[in-house]
N, C-alpha and C positions, 0 to 999 in steps of 0.2 A: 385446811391444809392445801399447799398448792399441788399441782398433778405436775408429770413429768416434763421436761422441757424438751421442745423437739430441737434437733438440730437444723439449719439451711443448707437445705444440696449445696455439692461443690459448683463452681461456677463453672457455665456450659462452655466459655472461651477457650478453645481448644489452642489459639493462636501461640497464645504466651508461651503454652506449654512445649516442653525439650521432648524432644521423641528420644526414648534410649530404647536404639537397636544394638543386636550385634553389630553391626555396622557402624554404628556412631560410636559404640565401645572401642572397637577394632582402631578406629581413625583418632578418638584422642588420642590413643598409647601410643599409637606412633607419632603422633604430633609432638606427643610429651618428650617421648625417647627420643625424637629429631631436636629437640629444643635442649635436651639436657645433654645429649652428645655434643652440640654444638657449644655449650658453654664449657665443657669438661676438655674441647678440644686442647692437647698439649704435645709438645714437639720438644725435640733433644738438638741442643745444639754445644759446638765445641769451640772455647778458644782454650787461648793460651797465657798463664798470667803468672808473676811468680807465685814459687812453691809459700811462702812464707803469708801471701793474699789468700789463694785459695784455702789455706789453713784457716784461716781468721774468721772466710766465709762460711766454709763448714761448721765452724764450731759456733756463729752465730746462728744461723740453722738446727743445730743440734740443741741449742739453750734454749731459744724462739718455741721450737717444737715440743722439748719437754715440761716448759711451764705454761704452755699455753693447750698441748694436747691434738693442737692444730696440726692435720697431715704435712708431710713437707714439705710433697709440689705447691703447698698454699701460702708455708714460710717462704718459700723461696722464689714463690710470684711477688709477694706479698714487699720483699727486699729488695726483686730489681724493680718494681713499680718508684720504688723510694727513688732509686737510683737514676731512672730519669727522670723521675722530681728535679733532678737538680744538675742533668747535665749540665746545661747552661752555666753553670759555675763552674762545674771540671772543666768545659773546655775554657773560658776566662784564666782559669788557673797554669791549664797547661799551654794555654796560647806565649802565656808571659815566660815560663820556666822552660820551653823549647827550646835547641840552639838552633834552629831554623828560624826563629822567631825573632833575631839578636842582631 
């Protein structure tokens, strides 16, 4: 019958090893919470557009959000990232259909 198996000390290399102080606890969470503030950062801005647009946008916001569950601010990052996808095409568009343009 074989006898018990010893286990191998841990290895004496101190180096590798992460020191967790309070301190090093203290300094991720705020690294964390600097990092997640910084991605979270969002701002309010106002134009002016017709009544019958802004309708259109809302309600595609509102569809966006209910079937997907997705917060709004993240539909509605989510819509004008589209939208400079392609400015380059709106102004093509409106370059031609301007009467300044004519």
């Amino acid at each position: 019958m074989a006898g018990p198996q010893r286990m191998a000390p841990p290895p004496d290399d101190e180096d590798d090893d992460i020191e967790v102080t309070p301190e090093t606890i203290a300094r991720d969470r705020k690294r964390r919470q600097a990092e997640e503030k910084a991605a979270q950062a969002m701002t309010r801005r106002s134009w002016y557009t017709r009544s019958a647009v802004a309708d259109a946008f809302q309600a595609a916001v509102d569809d966006i959000h209910h079937s997907t569950r997705a917060p709004k601010h993240e539909v509605v990052a989510a819509l004008l990232e589209a939208a400079v996808g392609q400015s380059a095409r709106v102004e093509r568009t409106l370059s031609k259909a301007h009467p300044s343009h004519k």
